[in-house]
N, C-alpha and C positions, 0 to 999 in steps of 0.2 A: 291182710284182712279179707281183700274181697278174693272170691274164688275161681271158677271156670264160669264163661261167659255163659248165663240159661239159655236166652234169647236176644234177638234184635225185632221191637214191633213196627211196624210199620204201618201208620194210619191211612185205610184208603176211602175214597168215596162212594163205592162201590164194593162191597165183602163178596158179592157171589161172583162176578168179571174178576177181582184179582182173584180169587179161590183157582176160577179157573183159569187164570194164563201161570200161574202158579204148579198146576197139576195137569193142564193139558200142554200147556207151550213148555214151561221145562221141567216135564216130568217127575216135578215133586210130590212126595205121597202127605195126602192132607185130613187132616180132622175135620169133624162133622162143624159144624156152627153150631157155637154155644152161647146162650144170652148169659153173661155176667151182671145181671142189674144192680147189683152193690158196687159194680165201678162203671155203669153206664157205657158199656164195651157189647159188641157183643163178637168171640176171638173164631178165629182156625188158626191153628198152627201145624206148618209145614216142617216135616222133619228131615232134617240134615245127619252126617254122618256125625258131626262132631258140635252140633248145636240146633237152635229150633227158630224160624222166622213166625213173630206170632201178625199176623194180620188183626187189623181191629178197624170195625164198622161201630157209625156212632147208635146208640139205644136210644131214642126218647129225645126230646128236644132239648134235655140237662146237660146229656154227654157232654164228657169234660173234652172229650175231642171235636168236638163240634169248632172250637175256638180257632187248633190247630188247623182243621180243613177249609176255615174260611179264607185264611192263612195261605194255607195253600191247596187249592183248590182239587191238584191232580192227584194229594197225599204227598206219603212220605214218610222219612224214620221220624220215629216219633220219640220214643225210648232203648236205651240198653237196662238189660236184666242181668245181675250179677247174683252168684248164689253166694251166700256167708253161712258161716257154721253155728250161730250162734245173734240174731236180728236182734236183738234188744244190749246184748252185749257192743253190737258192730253200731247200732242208732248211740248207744250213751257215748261209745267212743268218739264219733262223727260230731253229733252236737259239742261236746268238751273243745271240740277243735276247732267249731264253730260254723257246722253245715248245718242249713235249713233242711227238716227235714217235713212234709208238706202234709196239710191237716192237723191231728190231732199229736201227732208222735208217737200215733198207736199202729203197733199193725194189723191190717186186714186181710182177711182171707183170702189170696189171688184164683190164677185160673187153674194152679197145678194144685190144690188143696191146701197150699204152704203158707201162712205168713209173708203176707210183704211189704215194704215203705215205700215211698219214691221222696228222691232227695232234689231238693230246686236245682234248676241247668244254671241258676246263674253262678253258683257254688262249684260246680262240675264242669268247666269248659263249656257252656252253652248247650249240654248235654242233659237232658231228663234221665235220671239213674234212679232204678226201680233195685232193690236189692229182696232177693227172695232167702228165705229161712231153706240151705239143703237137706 
């Protein structure tokens, strides 16, 4: 069901410091900073030859990552993105089998324009799984 890995995000406490040891210390090429305020994110992603690291700084004193960096304070992976061919087919299959899938069971518009869920880590190996519509 799940497909080729999208991304690995990584939550940090600073967006513009990791932006740049990201693009200046290992020369990764990086996207602009984008406020996503429908997930209280706001991302750059760094692109790889064969997948994408997304960085995410918290928006607003809601951010759902706000929890995680209290957590851990230096950052860190926060989620994996898997792409599926088909999000509401891959969520009815997921739930029938008995994963929590987090919010409403609807999906929402992510940062690539696509459709996406995220499924509870306690379900996933203590893994946050974010699964994107390819």
């Amino acid at each position: 069901m799940i497909g080729r890995l999208n991304h690995v995000a990584i939550a940090v406490p600073d967006l513009t410091a990791a932006t740049a040891v990201y693009r200046d210390t290992l020369g990764g090429r990086v996207s602009a900073m984008v406020d996503q305020p429908d997930h209280g994110v706001t991302t750059v992603f760094v692109e790889l030859p064969n997948t994408k690291i997304e960085l995410l700084g918290a928006l607003g004193e809601a951010s759902p990552i706000r929890g995680f960096l209290e957590k851990n304070p230096s950052g860190g992976i926060h989620h994996l993105c898997y792409e599926v061919d088909d999000i509401l087919a891959a969520r009815d299959r997921l739930q029938a089998a008995g994963a929590r899938v987090i919010g409403d069971g609807n999906p929402k518009i992510g940062a690539h324009g696509k459709p996406v869920l995220f499924l509870h880590p306690k379900d996933f190996c203590g893994t946050l799984v974010e699964l994107e519509q390819a």
